[in-house]
N, C-alpha and C positions, 0 to 999 in steps of 0.2 A: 522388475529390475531391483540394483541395491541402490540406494541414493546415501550417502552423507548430509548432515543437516550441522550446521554451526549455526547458533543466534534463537535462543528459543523465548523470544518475546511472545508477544500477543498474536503474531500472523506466523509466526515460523514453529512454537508448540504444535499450532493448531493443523499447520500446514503438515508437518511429519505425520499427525493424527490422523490426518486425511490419505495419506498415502499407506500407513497401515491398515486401518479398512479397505483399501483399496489393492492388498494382499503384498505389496513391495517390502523388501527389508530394509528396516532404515536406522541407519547409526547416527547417533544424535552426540551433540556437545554445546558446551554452556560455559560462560564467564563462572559460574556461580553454579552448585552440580546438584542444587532442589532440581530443576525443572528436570536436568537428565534424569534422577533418579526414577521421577515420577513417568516421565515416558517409557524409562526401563521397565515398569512394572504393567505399563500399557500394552508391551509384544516389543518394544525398540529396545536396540542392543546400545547402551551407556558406554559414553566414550569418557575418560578421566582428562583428557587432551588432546590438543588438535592432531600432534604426529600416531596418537593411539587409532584416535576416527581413522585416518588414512589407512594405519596401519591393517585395520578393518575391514576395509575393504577390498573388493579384488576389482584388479586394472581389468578395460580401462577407468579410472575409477571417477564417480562424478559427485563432486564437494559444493553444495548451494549453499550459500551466505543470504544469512537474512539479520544481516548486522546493519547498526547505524551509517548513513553516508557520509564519507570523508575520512576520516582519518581512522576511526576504527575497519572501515573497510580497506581501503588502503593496507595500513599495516597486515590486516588478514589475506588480502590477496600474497602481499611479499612473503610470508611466513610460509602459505601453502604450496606457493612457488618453488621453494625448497624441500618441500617436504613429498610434492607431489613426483609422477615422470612420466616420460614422452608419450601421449595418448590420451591423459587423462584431461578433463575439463572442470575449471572454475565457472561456477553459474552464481550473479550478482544479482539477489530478488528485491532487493533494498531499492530506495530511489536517490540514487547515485547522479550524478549530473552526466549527462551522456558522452561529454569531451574527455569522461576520466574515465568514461568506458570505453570509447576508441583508444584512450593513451595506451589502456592496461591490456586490450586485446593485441596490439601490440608489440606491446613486451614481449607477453608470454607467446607471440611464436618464435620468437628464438630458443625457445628451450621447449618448443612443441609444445607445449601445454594451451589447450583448447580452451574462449570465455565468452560465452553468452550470459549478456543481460537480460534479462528478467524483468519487464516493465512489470508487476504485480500491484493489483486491484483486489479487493475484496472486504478487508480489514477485518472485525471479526463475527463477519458471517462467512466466510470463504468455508471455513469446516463444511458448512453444512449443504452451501448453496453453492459453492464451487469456487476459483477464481478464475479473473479474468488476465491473462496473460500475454503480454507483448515481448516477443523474444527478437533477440539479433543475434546475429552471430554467424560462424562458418554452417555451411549445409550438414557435414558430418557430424560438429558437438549438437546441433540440435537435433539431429536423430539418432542419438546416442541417450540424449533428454526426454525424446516423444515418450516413450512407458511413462514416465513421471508427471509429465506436461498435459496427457490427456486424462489422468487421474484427475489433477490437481484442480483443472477446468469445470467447467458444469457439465460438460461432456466430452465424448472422445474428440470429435471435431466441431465443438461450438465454445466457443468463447476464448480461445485461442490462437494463433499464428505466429507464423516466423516469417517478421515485418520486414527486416533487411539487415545486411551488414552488422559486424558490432558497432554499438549506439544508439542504433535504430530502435531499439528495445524501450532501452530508458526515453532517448528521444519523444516518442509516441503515449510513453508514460506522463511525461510533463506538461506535453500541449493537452493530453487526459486529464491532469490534475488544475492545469488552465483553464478547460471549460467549465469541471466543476466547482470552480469560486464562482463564473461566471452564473451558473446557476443555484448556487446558496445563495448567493447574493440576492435573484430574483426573488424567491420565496422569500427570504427575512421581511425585502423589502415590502411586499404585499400584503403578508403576514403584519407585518407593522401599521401599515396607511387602515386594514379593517380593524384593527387592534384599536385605534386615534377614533374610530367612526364611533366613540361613545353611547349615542342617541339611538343606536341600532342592535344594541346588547348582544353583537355578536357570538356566536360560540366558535373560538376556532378548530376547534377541537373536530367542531359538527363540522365544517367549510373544507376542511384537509378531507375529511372521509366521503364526501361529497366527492370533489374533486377524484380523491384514486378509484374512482371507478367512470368510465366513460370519455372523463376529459382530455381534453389534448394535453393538458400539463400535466399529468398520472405520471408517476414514474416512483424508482425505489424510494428517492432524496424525498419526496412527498409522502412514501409512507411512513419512513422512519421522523418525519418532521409531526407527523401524527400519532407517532406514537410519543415524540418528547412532549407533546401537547394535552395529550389525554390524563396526566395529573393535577398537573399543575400549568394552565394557559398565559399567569403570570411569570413563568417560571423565576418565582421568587427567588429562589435558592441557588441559580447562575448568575455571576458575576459575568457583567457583558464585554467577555474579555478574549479575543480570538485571536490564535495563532495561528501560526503560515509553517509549512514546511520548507519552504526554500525553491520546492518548485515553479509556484505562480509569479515569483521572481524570473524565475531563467524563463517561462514562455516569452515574460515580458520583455525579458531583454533578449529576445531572440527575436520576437516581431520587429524591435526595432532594428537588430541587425539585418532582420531581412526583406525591411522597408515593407510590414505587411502591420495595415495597423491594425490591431484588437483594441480599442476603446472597453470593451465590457470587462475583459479579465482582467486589463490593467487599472479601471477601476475598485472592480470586485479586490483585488488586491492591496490598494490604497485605503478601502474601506475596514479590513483589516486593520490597517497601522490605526485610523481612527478610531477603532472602537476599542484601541489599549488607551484612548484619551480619554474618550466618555461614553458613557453607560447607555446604550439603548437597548431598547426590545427588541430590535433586530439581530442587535451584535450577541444577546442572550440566544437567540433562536439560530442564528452560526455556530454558537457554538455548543448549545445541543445537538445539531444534527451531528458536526462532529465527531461527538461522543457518541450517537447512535450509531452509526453507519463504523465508527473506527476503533472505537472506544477509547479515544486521544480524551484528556484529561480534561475539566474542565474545573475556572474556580469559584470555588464557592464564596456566598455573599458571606463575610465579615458580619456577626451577631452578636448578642451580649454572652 
């Protein structure tokens, strides 16, 4: 299929990358036209602007956004809105809060225009290892999506679905992005208490590689937590400083709209705000993984 691509950050380059190995023509656009250029010269057709990208494509035509949430997406859905017509589909792969993707699906059927949300997982191993995809939306835009959606996945029918309604997408994204505070959280914290066990000369380095193989606690968050371990166990050179994307807020204030309590993620979340107060080795080792798994920024310690 042909896909349109605006927002060519860290997951959305890499994401068109994925889809042209994967044989699709893909028109790409950018705030800024290094990154288009440079996909141009990868097999992607460079768009100079959004109404050029459209104009690129042929109806019904399908424009995925992997902009910022809020107001840069926002503004991008209304722009496309006009630019686009009756058939074609807006896809939100960003992590949008999910009441601003039922407003916008919406909207746009009064002028026909088709919006699935795109819960997107993967950060910047998705290139390689696929991403993992939670969609909503009408039955028709997302089989209009499937060519692109089984590409984009680890496989044709693994690691994706069309979860429900628009909403449902980003919805399933956020209590996703809930449980994994919940479990950074766990690691840091463990990682920390054998870290304190002085007397025992720990390696954690050894303990993480130990673990991903066999144990019931194995998983990606573990491997990449041993790989930001395997330099440097003191990771001297992070500032124990973690940020929140805004999603583990909205789980949390969704459990309590919906009298359902989550104690761990609304912790894991609080634990956050304390570690912009002070400096642990756990809030270092959140925010390496982080950086491993998303490659979100992290900051460095302050040196002569």
């Amino acid at each position: 299929m042909e896909i349109g691509i605006i927002g060519l950050g860290r997951m959305g380059a890499n994401m068109a990358r994925r889809l042209l190995a994967g044989g699709h023509r893909v028109v790409v656009a950018n705030r800024s036209l290094e990154p288009v250029r440079e996909l141009a010269r990868e097999g992607a057709v460079g768009a100079g602007s959004r109404a050029e990208l459209v104009e690129l494509l042929s109806p019904p035509r399908v424009v995925w956004l992997m902009v910022p949430a809020g107001e840069p997406t926002e503004s991008m859905v209304q722009e496309l809105a006009d630019l686009l017509a009756p058939g074609d589909v807006i896809v939100d792969g960003g992590n949008s809060n999910y009441k601003d993707s039922v407003r916008r699906a919406s909207e746009l059927v009064a002028r026909d225009i088709g919006f699935v949300d795109a819960g997107t997982s993967g950060g910047i191993w998705g290139r390689t290892e696929g991403y993992s995809l939670m969609v909503g939306g009408e039955a028709a835009s997302v089989a209009l999506l499937r060519p692109a959606l089984e590409t984009l996945a680890p496989g044709p029918d693994q690691g994706w679905g069309h979860v429900g309604p628009a909403g449902a997408g980003h919805f399933v994204k956020m209590v996703h992005n809930g449980i994994e505070y919940g479990l950074m959280q766990a690691y840091a914290e463990g990682f920390e208490i054998m870290k304190a066990k002085e007397e025992f000369g720990l390696d954690l380095h050894q303990v993480a590689e130990i673990w991903r193989y066999g144990s019931v606690v194995r998983s990606w968050l573990l491997d990449l937590t041993s790989a930001a371990l395997a330099d440097d166990q003191d990771l001297a050179a992070i500032e124990g400083w973690v940020a929140d994307s805004g999603e583990g807020r909205w789980t949390v204030a969704e459990a309590i709209d919906q009298d359902v309590p989550a104690p761990v993620i609304t912790l894991a979340l609080l634990m956050r705000l304390v570690s912009r107060q002070d400096d642990s080795f756990a809030a270092k080792l959140l925010a390496a993984m982080r950086y491993q798994f998303g490659g979100h920024a992290v900051r460095p310690v302050e040196g002569p």
